[in-house]
C-alpha positions as CSV (number, residue, x, y, z in Angstrom):
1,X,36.1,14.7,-12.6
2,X,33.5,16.9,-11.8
3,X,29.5,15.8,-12.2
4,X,27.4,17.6,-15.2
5,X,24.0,18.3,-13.6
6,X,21.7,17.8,-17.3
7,X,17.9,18.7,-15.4
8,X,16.3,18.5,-12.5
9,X,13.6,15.5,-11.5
10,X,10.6,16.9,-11.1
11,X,8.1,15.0,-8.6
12,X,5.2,12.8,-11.1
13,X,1.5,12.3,-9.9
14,X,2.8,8.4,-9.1
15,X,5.4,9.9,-6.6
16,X,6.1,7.9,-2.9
17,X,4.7,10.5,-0.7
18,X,1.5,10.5,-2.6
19,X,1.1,6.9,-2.8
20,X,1.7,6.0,0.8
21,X,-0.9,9.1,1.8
22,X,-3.3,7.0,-0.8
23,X,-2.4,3.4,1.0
24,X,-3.0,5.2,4.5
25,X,-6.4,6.3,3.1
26,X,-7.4,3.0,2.3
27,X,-6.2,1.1,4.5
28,X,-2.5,-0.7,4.1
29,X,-3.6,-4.0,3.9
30,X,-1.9,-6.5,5.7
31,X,-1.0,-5.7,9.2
32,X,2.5,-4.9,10.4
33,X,4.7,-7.3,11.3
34,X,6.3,-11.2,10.9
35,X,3.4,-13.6,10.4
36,X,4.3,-17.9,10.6
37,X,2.0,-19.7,9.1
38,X,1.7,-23.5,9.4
39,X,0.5,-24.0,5.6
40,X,-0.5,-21.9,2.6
41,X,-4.6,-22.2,3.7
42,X,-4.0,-20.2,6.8
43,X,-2.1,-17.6,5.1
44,X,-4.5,-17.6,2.2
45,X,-6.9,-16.8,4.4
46,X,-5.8,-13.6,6.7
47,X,-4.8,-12.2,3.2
48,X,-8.4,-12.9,2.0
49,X,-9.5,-11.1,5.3
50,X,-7.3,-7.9,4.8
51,X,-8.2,-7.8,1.1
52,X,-12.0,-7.7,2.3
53,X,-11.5,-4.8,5.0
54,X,-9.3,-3.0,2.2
55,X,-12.2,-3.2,0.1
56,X,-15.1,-2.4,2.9
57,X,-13.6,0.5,3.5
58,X,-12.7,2.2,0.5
59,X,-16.5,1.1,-0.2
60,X,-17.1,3.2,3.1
61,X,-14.4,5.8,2.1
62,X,-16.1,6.4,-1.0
63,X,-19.5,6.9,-0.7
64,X,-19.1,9.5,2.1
């Protein structure tokens, strides 16, 4: 049984490629790699840290 090709897919404005070049731009958050956390306050706090240097520097990013 052969495959019936309908249309093609056309790349959207909310595509992968685009979004990781945005997350890049910004700043990816959290850094890479296996964090262990002894309770939910230490975690709660290095995500509170990343969100703040996210934020700084699209801030930064912005205004230039």
């Amino acid at each position: 049984m052969a495959m019936r090709v309908v249309g093609r897919r056309k790349e959207g404005v909310g595509d992968r490629a685009g979004l990781d070049t945005l997350v890049l731009a910004f700043g990816g958050g959290a850094k890479k790699g296996v964090f262990r956390y002894r309770n939910q306050e230490e975690a709660n706090r290095d995500w509170d840290q990343w969100m703040s240097e996210r934020v700084q520097r699209r801030i930064k990013t912005s205004a230039d």
